[in-house]
N, C-alpha and C positions, 0 to 999 in steps of 0.2 A: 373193308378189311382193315384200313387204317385206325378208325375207331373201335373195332374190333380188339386188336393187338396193342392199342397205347394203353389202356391199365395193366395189361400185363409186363407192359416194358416199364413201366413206372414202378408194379410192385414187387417185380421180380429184378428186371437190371439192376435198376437203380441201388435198391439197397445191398443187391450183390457184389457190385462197383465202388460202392459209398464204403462198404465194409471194409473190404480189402486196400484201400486209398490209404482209408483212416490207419489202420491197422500197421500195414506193411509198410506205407508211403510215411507218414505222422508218428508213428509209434505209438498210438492209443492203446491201451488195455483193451481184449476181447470185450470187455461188458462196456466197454465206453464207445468202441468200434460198433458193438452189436447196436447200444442205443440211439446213436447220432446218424446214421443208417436205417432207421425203423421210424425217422420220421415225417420223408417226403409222401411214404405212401398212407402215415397219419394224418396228414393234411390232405392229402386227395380225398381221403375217405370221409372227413368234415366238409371241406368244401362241399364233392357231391350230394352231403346230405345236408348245406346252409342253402343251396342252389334250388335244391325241388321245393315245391308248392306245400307236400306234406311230412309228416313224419315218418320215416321210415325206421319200424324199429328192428329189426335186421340188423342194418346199418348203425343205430343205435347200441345195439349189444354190442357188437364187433370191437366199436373204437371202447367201449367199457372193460372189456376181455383185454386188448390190446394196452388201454393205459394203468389195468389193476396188476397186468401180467409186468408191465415195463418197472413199477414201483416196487414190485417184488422183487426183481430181478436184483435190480438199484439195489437195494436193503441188501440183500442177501451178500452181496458182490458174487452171484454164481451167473457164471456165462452158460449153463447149460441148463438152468431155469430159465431162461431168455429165451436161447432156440426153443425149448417147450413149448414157451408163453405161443408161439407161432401155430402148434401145430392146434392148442385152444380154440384160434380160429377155427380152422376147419372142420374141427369138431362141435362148435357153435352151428355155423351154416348146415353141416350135415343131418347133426341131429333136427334142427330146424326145416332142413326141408323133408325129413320122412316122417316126423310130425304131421306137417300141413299134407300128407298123402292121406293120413289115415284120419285124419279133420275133413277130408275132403276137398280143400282146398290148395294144389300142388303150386308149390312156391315157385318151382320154374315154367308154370306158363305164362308167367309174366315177360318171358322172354321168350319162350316157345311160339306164343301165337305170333306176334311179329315175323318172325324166320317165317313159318310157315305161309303167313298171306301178303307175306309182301308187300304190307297196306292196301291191294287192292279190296275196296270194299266188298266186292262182289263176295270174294271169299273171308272176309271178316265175318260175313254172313252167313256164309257156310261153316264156317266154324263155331258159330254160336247154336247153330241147327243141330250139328251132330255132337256138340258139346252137351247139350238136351235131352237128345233122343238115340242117341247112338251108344250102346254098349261096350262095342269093339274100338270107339275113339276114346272114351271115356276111361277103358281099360289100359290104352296105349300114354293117357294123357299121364297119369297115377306113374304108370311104369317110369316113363320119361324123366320124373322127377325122384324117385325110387332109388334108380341107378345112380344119380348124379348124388344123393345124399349117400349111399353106401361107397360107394367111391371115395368121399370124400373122409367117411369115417376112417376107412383103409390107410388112407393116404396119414390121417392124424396117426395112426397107432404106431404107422413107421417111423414118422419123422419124432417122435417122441422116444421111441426103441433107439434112433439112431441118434438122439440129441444126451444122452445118458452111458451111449456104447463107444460110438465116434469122435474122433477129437477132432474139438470145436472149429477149430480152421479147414477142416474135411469139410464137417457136416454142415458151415455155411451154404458151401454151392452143390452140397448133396440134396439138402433140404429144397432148393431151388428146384433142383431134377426131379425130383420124386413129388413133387406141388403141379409142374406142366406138364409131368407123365399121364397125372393122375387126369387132369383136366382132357388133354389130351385121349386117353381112353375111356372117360365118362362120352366125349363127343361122339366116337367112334362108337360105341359099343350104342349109346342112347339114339344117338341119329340115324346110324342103319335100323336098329328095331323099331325104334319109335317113332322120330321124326320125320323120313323120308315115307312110310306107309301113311304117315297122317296126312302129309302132302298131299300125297295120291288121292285120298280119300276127300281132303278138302276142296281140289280140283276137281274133281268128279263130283258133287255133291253142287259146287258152281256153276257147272256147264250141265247140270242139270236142271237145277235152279231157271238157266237160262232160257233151253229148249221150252220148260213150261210155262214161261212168257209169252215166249214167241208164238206157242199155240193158242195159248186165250188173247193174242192181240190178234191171229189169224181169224180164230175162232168169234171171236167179238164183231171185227172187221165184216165178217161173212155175214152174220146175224143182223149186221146192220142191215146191208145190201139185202136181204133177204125181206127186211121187215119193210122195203120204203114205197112208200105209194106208188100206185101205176096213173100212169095220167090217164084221165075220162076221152074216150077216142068220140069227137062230137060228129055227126053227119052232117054232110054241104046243103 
């Protein structure tokens, strides 16, 4: 849980805390508040992508959107081209994952299958089984990341409506709300439909997996006993 919730408190606190410091506490100008604020979770987002083995280009767009979005802002001096720049993201990630649905390739099972198997191998196996041959998980796997990319488009078009409608010291900690709402009911909405029946299905699929071991090591076992010489009975 803890891993879980620390990028959230990083991308979310932080620059919400950072902003208002600066702002109310310092006297910085909105665009100078919004800037120096938007860049611890800049640097998480490098890190994590100087740290892995390969390129993530995802992660890659992102901080690209985030630093083209931040020199516009800068240029312009508009603090509500700034909060915009934000909602870019999630409309990167979004369009990007209902993309990879229709590629075939659903960008949040990369995250999905973990939840679901728990690393137990048994059912990483069963996952790759009905990932194959299963229509109904296949169908659910599509969905799962589906939702989570329309959601997050939702979530862009608002915080853009309200980065243009709201004033700017509102729509900091609006735009905060309406980012974990959003997150929050892709979870709800993708996990009851999607994720928890895959469970089910990958569990069942394991412990099925299992019983038909257990029957051909029966089954083996018997066949042995079955095949093994009788000793020659000799007379006295």
């Amino acid at each position: 849980m803890a891993q879980s919730l620390l990028p959230l408190v990083v991308d979310v606190g932080v620059p919400l805390a950072s902003y208002y410091i600066l702002s109310d506490g310092f006297g910085l100008s909105e665009v100078a508040a919004l800037g120096w604020s938007s860049v611890v979770p800049a640097l998480r987002t490098v890190w994590a992508l100087v740290r892995r083995t390969g390129v993530n280009g995802l992660a890659l767009l992102i901080i690209v959107v985030n630093v083209v979005g931040l020199a516009m802002s800068t240029m312009t001096g508009d603090p509500r081209l700034m909060l915009a720049k934000d909602s870019g993201v999630s409309s990167v990630v979004g369009i990007s994952v209902i993309v990879s649905v229709f590629m075939g390739k659903p960008l949040m099972t990369a995250g999905l299958k973990p939840f679901v198997t728990k690393g137990i191998a048994a059912r990483s196996a069963a996952w790759d089984r009905l990932a194959a041959g299963s229509a109904v998980f296949q169908r659910a796997e599509r969905r799962f990341s589906l939702i989570w990319g329309t959601v997050l488009l939702v979530e862009c078009v608002a915080r853009v409506i309200g980065a243009y409608t709201v004033p700017v010291h509102t729509m900091v900690w609006l735009g905060s709300v309406l980012m974990v709402a959003a997150i929050l009911l892709a979870m709800v909405v993708a996990g009851g439909s999607c994720a928890e029946p895959m469970e089910k299905m990958v569990r069942a699929e394991a412990e099925a997996e299992a019983e038909r071991d257990a029957g051909y090591r029966v089954g083996g076992a018997a066949g042995a006993v079955g095949a093994a010489p009788v000793p020659a009975v000799t007379g006295s």
